[in-house]
N, C-alpha and C positions, 0 to 999 in steps of 0.2 A: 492775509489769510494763512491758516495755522498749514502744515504739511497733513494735518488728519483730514482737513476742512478741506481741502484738494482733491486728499485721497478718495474719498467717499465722491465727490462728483467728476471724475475721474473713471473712478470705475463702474458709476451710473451710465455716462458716456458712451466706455466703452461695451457695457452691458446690453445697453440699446440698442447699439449699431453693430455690434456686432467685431468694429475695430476704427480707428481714428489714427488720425495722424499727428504729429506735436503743432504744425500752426495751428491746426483748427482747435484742440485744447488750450490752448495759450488763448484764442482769443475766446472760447467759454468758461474758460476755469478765473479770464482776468488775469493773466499775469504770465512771464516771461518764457519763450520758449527755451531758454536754460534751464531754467528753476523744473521745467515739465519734461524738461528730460532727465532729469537729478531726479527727479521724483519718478519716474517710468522706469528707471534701474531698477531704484529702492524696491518699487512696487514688481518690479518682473523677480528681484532677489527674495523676495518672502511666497513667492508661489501666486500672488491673485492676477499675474494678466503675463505674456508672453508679447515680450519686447518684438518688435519687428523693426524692419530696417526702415527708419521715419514714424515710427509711432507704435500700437500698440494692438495686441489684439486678443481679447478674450480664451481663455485656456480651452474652453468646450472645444472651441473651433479650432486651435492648433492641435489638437491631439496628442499632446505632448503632458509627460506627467509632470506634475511640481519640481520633485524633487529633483529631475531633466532639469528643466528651467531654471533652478537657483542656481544650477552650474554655468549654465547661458549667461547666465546677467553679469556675471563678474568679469569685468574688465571689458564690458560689450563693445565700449566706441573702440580701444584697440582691435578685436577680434574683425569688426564688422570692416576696419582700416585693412587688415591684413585679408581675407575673404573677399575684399575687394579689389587686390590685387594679384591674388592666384586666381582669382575669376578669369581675366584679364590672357591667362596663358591656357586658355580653353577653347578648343575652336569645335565646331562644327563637323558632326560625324568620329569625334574623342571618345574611344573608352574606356572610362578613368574608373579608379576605385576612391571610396570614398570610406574612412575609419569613421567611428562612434567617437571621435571628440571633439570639445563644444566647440573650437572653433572651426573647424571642419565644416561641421552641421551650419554655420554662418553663410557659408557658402552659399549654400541651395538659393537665397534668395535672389542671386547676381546669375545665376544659369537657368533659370525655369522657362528661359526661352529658346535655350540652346540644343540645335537637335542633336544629341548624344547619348552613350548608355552608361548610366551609374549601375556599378558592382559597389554593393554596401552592406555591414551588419549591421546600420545603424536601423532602427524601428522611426525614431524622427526625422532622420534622412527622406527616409522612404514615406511614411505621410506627408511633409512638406512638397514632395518634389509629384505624389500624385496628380494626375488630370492635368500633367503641363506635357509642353515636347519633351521631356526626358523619359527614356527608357529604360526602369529598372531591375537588377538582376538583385536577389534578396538573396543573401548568404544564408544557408543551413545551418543548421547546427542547436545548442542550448541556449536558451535565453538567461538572461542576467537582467532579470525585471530592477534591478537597481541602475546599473546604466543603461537600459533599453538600448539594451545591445545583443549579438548574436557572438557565441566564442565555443572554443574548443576544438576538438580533431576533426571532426567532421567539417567544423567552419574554416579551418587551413584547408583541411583537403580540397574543397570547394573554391577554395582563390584559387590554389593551382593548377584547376582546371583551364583558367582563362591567362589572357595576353591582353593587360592592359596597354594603351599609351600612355597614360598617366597616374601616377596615386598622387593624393593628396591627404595626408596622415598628421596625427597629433602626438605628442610626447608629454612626458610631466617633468623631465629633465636634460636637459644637454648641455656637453662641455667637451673643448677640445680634447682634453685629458681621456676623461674615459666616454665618449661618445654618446650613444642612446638612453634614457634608462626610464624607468615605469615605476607604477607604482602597482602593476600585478603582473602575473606572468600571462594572465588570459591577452590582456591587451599584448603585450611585448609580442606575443608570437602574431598575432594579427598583423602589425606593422611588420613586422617580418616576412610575412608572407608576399603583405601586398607589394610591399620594396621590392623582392626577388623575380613579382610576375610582371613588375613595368618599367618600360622602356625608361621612363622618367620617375624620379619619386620628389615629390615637393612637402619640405616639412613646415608649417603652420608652428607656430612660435611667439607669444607675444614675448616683450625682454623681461620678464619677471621668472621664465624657465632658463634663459638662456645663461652659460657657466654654472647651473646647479645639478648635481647629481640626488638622483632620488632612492627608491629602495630595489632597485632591479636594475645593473646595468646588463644589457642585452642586445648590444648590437657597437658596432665600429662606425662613426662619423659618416665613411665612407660609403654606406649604404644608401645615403641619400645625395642626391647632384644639387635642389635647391633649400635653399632656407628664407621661408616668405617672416615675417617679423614686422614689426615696431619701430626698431631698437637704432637708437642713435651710432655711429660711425664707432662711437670708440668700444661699444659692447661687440660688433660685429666684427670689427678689426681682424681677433683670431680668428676667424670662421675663415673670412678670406685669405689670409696667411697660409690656411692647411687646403686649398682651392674649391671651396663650397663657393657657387654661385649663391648669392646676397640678394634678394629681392626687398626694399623696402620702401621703395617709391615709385 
């Protein structure tokens, strides 16, 4: 059966239901739950359905706009590998801050039962994590309807109100060398903020950022204590060399 011939009953599926998961498509689409998860990227990367962790779920019902979404999909089984292990360093009564990047946002799925309070700008942070034990505090400020996010002075001023125990923050570039860097100054100063008001800051990373510098460097290595990742032993090597605790397993 062709990948369109998939697609289409696929997203009848998940149409119906509302959301599925990869066995049970595997066993109505006829064919392997590799092949239907290769196709549930593809399909969460053009915008018709929002990937979830084991399967898939219709866009009405995640509230999450497209163009969110194609940033999600890219690279998801890393992202959802790493979210799954900064999960892991979340306990019960934490309250963490949480940035608008996409692997961040992976997160949510591995704490919706954790009774804690998420500080977020993110707008799909804060739908996903709705009607669960988490507590949310929604940053002020300007919206940036392209990343459905929340930024600018008001939205600094706003983190420094609080005292988190943890951030857990994203980057588009890092390198021993020159440290942080972005690819705008809105996001840069958000991570910045959130680094300076917690106790712990944990950077999310799959290894396709890590040793690249981007268009904003904005901040010194040393801002953050961990780095959650992907990345095999020898990309991580420098990190540990300059004393970044390493999370990759």
């Amino acid at each position: 059966m062709s990948y369109q011939s998939r697609k289409q009953k696929i997203l009848k599926i998940v149409e119906e239901q509302g959301e599925a998961d990869v066995k049970e498509l595997a066993l109505k689409v006829e064919t392997s739950e590799i092949t239907i998860r290769r196709d549930l990227a593809q399909m969460a990367g053009d915008g018709l359905i929002f990937r979830t962790h084991g399967g898939a779920m219709k866009l009405s019902l995640a509230n999450i706009p497209a163009s969110f979404e194609q940033k999600i999909a890219a690279n998801i089984e890393q992202k959802d590998y790493i979210a799954r292990l900064a999960a892991q360093k979340i306990r019960d009564g934490d309250i963490i801050f949480m940035d608008c990047g996409s692997t961040v946002f992976r997160l949510c799925q591995f704490i919706k039962n954790k009774r804690i309070k998420v500080i977020t700008n993110s707008l799909p942070v804060v739908y996903e994590l709705s009607n669960t034990e988490v507590s949310i505090n929604l940053i002020g400020g300007e919206l940036d309807s392209k990343r459905q996010a929340i930024h600018g002075q008001i939205a600094v001023e706003h983190i420094k109100r609080y005292q988190a125990d943890k951030a857990f923050v994203g980057v588009d570039g890092i390198s021993v060398e020159n440290g942080l860097s972005a690819a705008s100054e809105k996001e840069a100063e958000i991570t910045t903020a959130m680094a300076a008001n917690a106790r712990q800051t944990y950077l999310l990373c799959d290894s396709s950022k890590l040793g690249k510098d981007k268009y904003l460097k904005f901040a010194p290595i040393n801002i953050i204590q961990y780095l959650v990742t992907d990345a095999p032993q020898d990309l991580i090597k420098p990190f540990i060399d300059v004393g970044l605790n390493v999370i990759n397993e």
